[in-house]
Structure formats: structure tokens, C-alpha cells
N, C-alpha and C positions, 0 to 999 in steps of 0.2 A: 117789840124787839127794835133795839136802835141798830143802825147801820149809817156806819162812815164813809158817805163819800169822798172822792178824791174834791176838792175843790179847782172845780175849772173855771178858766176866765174867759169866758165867750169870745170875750173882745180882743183879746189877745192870740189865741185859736184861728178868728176870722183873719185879721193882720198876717199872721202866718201864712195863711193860707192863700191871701191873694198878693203877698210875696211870691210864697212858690210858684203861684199861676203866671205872676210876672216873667220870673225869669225864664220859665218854659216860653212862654210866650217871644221874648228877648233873645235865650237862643236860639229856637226855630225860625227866628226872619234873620237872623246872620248867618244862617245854615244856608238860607236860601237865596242871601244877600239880597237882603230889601233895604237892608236899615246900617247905620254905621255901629260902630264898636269901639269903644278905648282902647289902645295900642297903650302896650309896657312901653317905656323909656327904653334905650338903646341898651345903658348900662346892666337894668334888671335883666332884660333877656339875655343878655351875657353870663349873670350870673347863675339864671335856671337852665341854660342849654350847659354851662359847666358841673350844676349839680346833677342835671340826668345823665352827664358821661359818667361820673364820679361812681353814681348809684348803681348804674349798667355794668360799670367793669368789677367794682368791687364786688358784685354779688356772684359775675364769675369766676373772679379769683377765688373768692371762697370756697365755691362748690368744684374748682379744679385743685384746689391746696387739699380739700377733704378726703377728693378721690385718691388723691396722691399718698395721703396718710393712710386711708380704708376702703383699702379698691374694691369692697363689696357693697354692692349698693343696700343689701340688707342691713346689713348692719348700721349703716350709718342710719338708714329711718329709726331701727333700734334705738340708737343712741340719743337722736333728736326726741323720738316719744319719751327717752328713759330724764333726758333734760327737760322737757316741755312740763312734765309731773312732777320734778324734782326728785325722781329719783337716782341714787348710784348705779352708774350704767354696769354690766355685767361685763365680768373677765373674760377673756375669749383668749384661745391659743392662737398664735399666729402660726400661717403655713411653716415658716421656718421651726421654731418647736416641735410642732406635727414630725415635722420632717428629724427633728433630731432625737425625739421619740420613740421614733422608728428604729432608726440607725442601730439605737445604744438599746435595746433591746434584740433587733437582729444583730449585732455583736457579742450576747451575751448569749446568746441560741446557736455560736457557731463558733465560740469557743475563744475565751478572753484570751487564750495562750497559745493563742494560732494570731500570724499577724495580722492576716483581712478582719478578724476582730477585735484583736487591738485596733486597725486601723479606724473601723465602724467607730467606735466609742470614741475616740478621741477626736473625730469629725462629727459626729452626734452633740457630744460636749459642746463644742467649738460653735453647733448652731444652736445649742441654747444659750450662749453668751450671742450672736447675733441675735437671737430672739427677743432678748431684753434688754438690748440697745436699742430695737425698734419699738420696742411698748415707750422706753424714755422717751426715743425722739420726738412720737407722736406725744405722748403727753407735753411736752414740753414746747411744739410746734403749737400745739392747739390753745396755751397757755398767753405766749408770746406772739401769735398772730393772727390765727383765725377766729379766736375769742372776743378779739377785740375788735376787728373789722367787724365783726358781724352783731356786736354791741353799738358800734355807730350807725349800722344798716336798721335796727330795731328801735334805735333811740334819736340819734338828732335825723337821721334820714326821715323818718316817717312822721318825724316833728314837723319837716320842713314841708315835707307834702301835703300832711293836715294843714300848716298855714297858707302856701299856694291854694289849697282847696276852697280856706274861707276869702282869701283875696279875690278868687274868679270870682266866687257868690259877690261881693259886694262890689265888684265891677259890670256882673249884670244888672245889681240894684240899682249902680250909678246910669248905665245907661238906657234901662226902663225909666229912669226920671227924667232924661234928656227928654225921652221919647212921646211923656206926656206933658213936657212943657211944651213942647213943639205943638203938639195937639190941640193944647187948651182951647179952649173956642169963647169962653168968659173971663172975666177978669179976676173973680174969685179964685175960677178953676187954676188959673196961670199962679195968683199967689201961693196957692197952696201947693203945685204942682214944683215953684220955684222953690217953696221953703222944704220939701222934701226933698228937693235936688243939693241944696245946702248939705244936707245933713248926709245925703251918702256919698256926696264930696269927700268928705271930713273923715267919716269913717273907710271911704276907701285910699283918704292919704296914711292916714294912721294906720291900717293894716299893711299898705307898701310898704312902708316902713320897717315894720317888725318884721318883714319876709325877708326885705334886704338884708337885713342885719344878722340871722342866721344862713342869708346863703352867702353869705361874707365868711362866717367862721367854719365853713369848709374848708379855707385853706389852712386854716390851724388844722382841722382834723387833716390833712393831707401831711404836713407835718410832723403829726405823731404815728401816722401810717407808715411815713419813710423810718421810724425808729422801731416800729416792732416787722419794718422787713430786714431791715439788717439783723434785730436778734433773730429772726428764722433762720436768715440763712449761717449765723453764726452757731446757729442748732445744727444745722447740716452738714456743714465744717466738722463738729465735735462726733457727729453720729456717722460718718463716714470714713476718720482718723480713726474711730474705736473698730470699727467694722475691718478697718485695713490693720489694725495692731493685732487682732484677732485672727486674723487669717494668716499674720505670716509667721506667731508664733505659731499658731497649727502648723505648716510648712514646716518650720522646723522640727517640729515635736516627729513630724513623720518622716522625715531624712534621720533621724536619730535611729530609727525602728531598724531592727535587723528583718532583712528581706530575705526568703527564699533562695537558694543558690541553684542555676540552675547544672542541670549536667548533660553532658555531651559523650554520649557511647561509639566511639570506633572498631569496627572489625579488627579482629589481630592479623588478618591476613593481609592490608592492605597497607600493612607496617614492614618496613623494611628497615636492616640495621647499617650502621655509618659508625663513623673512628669519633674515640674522644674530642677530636681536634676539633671538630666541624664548625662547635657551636659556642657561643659565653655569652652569660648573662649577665647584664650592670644596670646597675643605676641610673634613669637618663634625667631626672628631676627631680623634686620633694612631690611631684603626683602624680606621675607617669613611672611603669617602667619600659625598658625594653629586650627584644629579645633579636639578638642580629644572630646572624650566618656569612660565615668567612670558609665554605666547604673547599678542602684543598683538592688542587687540580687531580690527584691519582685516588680520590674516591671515585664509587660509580656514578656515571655520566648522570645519569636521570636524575639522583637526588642532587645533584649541583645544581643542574637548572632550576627544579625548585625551591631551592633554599636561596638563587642569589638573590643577594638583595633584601632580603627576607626581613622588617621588622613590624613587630608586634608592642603598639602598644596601648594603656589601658589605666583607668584612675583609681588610682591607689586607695580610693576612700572607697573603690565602687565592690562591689561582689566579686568574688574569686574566679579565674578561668579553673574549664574542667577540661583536662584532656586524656589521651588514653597512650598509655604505656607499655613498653615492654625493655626486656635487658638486651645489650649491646651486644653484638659477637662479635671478640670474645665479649666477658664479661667485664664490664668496668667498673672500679668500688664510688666514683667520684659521680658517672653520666647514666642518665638513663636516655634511649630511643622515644619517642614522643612524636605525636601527630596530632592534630587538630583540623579539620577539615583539610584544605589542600599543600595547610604550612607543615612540613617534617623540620625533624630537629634532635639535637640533642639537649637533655635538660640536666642540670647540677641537679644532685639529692639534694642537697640543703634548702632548697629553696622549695621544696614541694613535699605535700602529706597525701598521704595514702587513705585514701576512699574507702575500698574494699576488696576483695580475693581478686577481683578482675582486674586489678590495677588502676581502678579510673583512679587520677588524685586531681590537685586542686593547686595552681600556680597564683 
């Protein structure tokens, strides 16, 4: 039976490995400060103390723009698992639907031709049009800002850190070479000691270099960050304009609705009768009307007092007054007697319908 092995190279294996041992070695005596270290240049640590704020805050923007779009924290691991496999994340109702669900069902169990149910259904309706301005928004937020922020946190972020990662390595190699030219105790030892120190020179200017240079083009990524925050918030704008056009046609829609009228029952006894004179009713605006009292001085005392001064008035677009009636003594063809909690009066027929046997009508 053949059997393939891996080809290993011993020698390359060993190399490795008292690398590794080096740099353990390297940073346990600068942990403990025995031994010196190479310091970054002024400018590089300028540039990695700008890419850790960069990385810090973007990553909280992210997960507070998320929350903001999907305040249940289930879902969203859903959604990340359902991305991480590639799969199409699942449709989910939002509370607002739920809630409009509801409504236009309990509207339709309590009678479409009763107005609380008209009124259910057309606020029901009304938040399934919020409901799918909010599935937009969020799609359209996550398209234009948290997609992309979090494609630079996945991509050159974690470029940048893998190459900071390989430039520390080869600034410990750099200064485990110092460490053993210092040591050399031969002449041999010291050339070979020095032509190793060459060499992770070189490979630790070249790796500076490459780190530089992507953590330079952070400020271009900050620049296209400032372009997909404007279109969020121009998403916000458009998702918040549809949410307020939605709600005041609704408004409208239910000031259209005929309301209920309510009514007012008076004792007849607590009616007393007065002369045609007393009372007229006019016009006082295009939405008001009014109702004065000018009681002449030789009617009885008591209802003068409560009729002086006496107006009543009320919006003409609003629901009818109800009051309670009786006929004049004598009888008049033009006035009827009329009460309303403590206001008495006389009212013209023309301006009033009759309710039913009891007299209530409707001003």
C-alpha cells in the first residue's frame, strides 16, 4: 500500500519555530521591561489611534441604527444567521400590521355600518399603509447605510488589523535581532546576528509601509460614509413625510364620518311657557350660529333673569343640539317653548325637526 505524505521541510519547521520562541521570548522581557522596543514614528500612531476610534464607533453606529430599524434583538440574530448562510431572510409582520389586523377585523365583528366600525377599518387600513412604509424604510436604510458601513468593518477594517497584526510580528523579529547582536560574544556570532538584523529591517520597513498606506485610505472610507449618511437620513425624511401624509388623510377621512348625535331629555315640568317676543334666532357667521334673548320687561320675572343675555353658540359643521320642547300658552304657529339645561327660550319652527312623540328635536 503507498501512502502519501505531506512533504515537510524540517528545516523550515525548525526556523519557524525558534521565530515563534523568539518573539515570546521578546515580548515577555518588554512586558517586564528588561529590554528596549521599537516605537512607531509619531505620524503611524496617529494614523492606528484614528483607525481604532473609526472601528469603535462605526461598529456602534451599526448595532444602534439596527436596533433602531429591528428593536427585537431576535430577529436581528435571525436575520444575521439568515445573511451569514445566504439565505432570504424571512418576512415578518411588524407590530404596526399586527395592530392593523386587529382593528379591521374588530371592525368587521362590530358592524361596518356602525361608525366605531367604520372608524376601526379605516385606522386599521391607515396602519397597514404605516406598516409598509416601515418594511421600505428599513430596507432602504439597510441598503444605503448599514450595509455598507458594515462591508468596510468586514473588509478593509479587518485588512488593516491583519496587516498591523503582521507588522507587530516583524517588529518583535526586528527587535529580537537587535537583542542578539548585542549578545554576540564571537565574531562569527555578531556577523550572522548583524546580517539577520539587515534583513528584518527591511522587511519591517516594507510592512510599515503597506499599513501606512491603508490606514491613510480611511479617510476616503470616511468620505463615502458621510455619503451613505446623508442618504439615510434622506430615507428618514421620505419615511416620515409618508407616515405624516398617511395620518392626516386618515384625519380627514374620519371628520368626514357621521357621528352619533347625542340627546338631551328635559322633564316637562320644569318648562314654563313665555310670549312669542322673547326670543330670534340669526345667523352670527358662516360657522357659528346664535341664539339671543331680548325677554320683554312684562313677561314673568324669573324667566327674564334667565334668558338675559342669554347666547348660545355652536359649529355649524359639528352635530345638532338636542332639546326638549313644548307649545307656548297661548299657542303660537311661528314659536315653540324650549329648554336646554338652564338656558329657556323660545325657538322658531323652521329651524327645528321633531325627534319623536316627546318632543325632543334637534336645533
Amino acid at each position: 500500500m503507498n501512502i502519501n505524505l505531506p512533504n515537510f521541510n524540517v528545516k523550515n519547521l525548525v526556523k519557524e519555530a525558534g521565530s515563534t520562541i523568539s518573539r515570546v521570548v521578546q515580548l515577555t522581557e518588554e512586558k517586564l521591561g528588561t529590554t528596549e522596543r521599537t516605537e512607531y514614528d509619531l505620524h503611524f500612531q496617529n494614523l492606528a489611534e484614528r483607525a481604532d476610534v473609526t472601528k469603535t464607533w462605526t461598529e456602534k453606529i451599526v448595532r444602534d441604527t439596527e436596533s433602531v430599524l429591528i428593536p427585537n434583538p431576535q430577529n436581528r440574530v435571525e436575520d444575521f444567521i439568515f445573511e451569514k448562510i445566504e439565505k432570504s431572510k424571512p418576512k415578518r409582520l411588524s407590530n404596526l400590521e399586527h395592530l392593523a389586523l386587529d382593528m379591521i377585523e374588530a371592525g368587521g365583528d362590530f358592524g361596518q355600518d356602525l361608525p366605531y366600525g367604520q372608524a376601526l377599518i379605516k385606522v386599521g387600513q391607515a396602519e397597514q399603509k404605516l406598516g409598509q412604509c416601515e418594511h421600505d424604510f428599513i430596507a432602504t436604510s439597510g441598503i444605503c447605510f448599514t450595509q455598507p458601513l458594515r462591508k468596510f468593518l468586514d473588509g478593509e477594517m479587518k485588512t488593516i488589523s491583519k496587516e498591523r497584526g503582521i507588522l507587530e510580528t516583524k517588529r518583535l523579529d526586528l527587535d529580537a535581532c537587535k537583542n542578539r547582536v548585542k549578545k554576540a560574544r564571537s565574531m562569527l556570532g555578531q556577523q550572522s546576528a548583524e546580517r539577520d538584523l539587515r534583513v528584518a529591517q527591511a522587511e519591517f520597513d516594507r510592512q510599515s509601509e503597506i499599513t501606512k498606506l491603508l490606514l491613510d485610505g480611511i479617510s476616503t472610507s470616511q468620505a463615502s460614509h458621510l455619503r451613505h449618511l446623508h442618504a439615510f437620513v434622506q430615507a428618514q425624511v421620505r419615511y416620515y413625510k409618508q407616515c405624516g401624509d398617511t395620518m392626516e388623510q386618515l384625519q380627514r377621512e374620519l371628520a368626514k364620518m357621521q357621528h352619533p348625535k347625542p340627546r338631551l331629555r328635559i322633564n316637562s315640568e320644569d318648562v314654563d311657557g313665555g310670549p312669542p317676543s322673547s326670543v330670534s334666532m340669526h345667523s352670527c357667521d358662516s360657522d357659528s350660529v346664535a341664539l339671543d334673548s331680548d325677554p320683554d320687561p312684562d313677561q314673568n320675572s324669573s324667566i327674564s333673569n334667565l334668558l338675559d343675555d342669554i347666547r348660545i353658540e355652536f359649529d355649524a359643521s359639528a352635530i345638532s343640539t338636542v332639546i326638549f320642547v313644548t307649545e307656548c300658552s297661548p299657542v303660537n304657529e311661528d314659536y315653540m317653548y324650549g329648554k336646554q339645561g338652564l338656558m329657556k327660550g323660545l325657538v322658531p319652527r323652521a329651524f327645528v325637526e321633531m325627534l319623536d312623540e316627546e318632543h325632543d328635536i334637534t336645533l
